[in-house]
N, C-alpha and C positions, 0 to 999 in steps of 0.2 A: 545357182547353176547358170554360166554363161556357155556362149557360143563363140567359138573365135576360129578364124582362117587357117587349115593347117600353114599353109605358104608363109603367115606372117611369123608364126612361130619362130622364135630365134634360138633358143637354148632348150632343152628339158634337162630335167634330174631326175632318175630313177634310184629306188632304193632296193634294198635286195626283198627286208620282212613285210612289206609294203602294196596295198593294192591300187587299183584305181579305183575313181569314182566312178561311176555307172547308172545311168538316167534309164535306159530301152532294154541293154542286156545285164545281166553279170556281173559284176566286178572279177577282175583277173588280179592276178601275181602283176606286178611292176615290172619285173625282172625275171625273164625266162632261159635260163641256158639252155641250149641243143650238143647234146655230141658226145663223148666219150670224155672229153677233158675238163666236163664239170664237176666231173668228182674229185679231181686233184685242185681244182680253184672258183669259185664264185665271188665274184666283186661284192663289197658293200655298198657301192654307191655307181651310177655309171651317169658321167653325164656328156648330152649328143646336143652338140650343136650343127642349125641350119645351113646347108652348102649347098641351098641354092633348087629351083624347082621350081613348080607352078601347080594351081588348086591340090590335087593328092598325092601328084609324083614329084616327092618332095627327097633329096638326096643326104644323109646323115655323118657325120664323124663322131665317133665316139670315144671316148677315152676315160681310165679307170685308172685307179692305183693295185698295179698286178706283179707278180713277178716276173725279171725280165725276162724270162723265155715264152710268156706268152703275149698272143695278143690279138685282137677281136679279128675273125672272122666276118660272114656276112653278120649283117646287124639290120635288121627290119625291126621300123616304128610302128606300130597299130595302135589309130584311136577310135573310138565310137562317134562313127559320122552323127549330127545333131538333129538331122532327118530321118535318114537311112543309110546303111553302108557305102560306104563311096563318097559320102558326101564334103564337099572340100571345106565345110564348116565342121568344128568338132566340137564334142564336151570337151570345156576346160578341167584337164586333170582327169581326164578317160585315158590316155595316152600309156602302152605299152613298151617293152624293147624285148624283142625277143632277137637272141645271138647267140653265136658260135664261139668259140675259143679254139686258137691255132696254135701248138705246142712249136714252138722255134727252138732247134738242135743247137746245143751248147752244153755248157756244166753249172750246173745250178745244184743247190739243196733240195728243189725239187727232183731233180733228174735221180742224185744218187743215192735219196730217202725212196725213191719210186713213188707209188702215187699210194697216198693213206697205208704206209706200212708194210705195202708190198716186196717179195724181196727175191733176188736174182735164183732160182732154183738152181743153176749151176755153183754158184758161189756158198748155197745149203751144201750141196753135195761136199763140195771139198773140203768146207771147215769138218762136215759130220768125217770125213774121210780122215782126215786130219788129226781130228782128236780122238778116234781110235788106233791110229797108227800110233801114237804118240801113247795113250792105255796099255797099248801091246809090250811096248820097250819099257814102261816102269814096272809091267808084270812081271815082265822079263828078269830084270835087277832084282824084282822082290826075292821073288822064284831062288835067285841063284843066290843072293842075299844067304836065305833061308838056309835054302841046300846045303851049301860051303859051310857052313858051321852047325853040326849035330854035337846035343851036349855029350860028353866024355869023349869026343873024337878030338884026337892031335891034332897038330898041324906039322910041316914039315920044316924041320928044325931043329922040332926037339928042342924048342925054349919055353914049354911048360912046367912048373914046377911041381 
């Protein structure tokens, strides 16, 4: 277990099944989603390189391989200062990413799959509406089918023999 500079940090990798190391507290999740649109996507891998800062106000980019309608929201780093909280030195490989995810309007497979299976309740309504209108008219045909021809009854013509 080493100590290093948040500021000198250049790159992290976070992984999604993955935690960190942990000297003083806990080890955490690597990778934490906030919001409603983590259940339509979580990254497998996210990796934030350094833009720039000084001892813990350190300013992040992050980038993943996601579908194009999404894409990170805020993204805060947390690592386990090497003293105490705050500390501009940290455990190496204590380092978190907790983020957001921003759904961007467009047409995607995600948008008209909806989100894990979800499905338009107007668009239930019409098919169910649909396919009993459509039961009613073959009823219908059977119905008269049936009717229009009782055994020993004629037809009109008079071409029975």
């Amino acid at each position: 277990m080493s100590k290093i500079l948040l500021s000198d940090i250049k790159q992290l990798t976070f992984y999604k099944d993955r935690e960190t190391i942990a000297r003083r507290t806990d080890a955490v999740p690597q990778l934490q989603c906030v919001g409603n649109v983590c259940r339509t996507f979580e990254p497998e891998v996210v990796q934030c390189t350094n833009a720039g800062g000084e001892g813990t106000d350190v300013d992040w980019t992050c980038e993943a391989e996601s579908p194009d309608i999404l894409r990170f929201g805020k993204v805060e780093v947390g690592c386990e200062g090497w003293t105490q909280p705050g500390d501009a030195y940290v455990l190496e490989g204590s380092c978190a990413l907790e983020y957001g995810l921003i759904r961007i309007p467009g047409d995607s497979e995600l948008e008209t799959e909806g989100v894990r299976g979800k499905r338009d309740p107007l668009g239930v309504l019409f098919g169910a509406v649909w396919v009993g209108v459509l039961g009613w008219i073959i009823w219908g045909l059977v119905q008269s089918c049936l009717n229009g021809r009782r055994p020993g009854q004629q037809t009109v013509g008079g071409n029975d023999p």
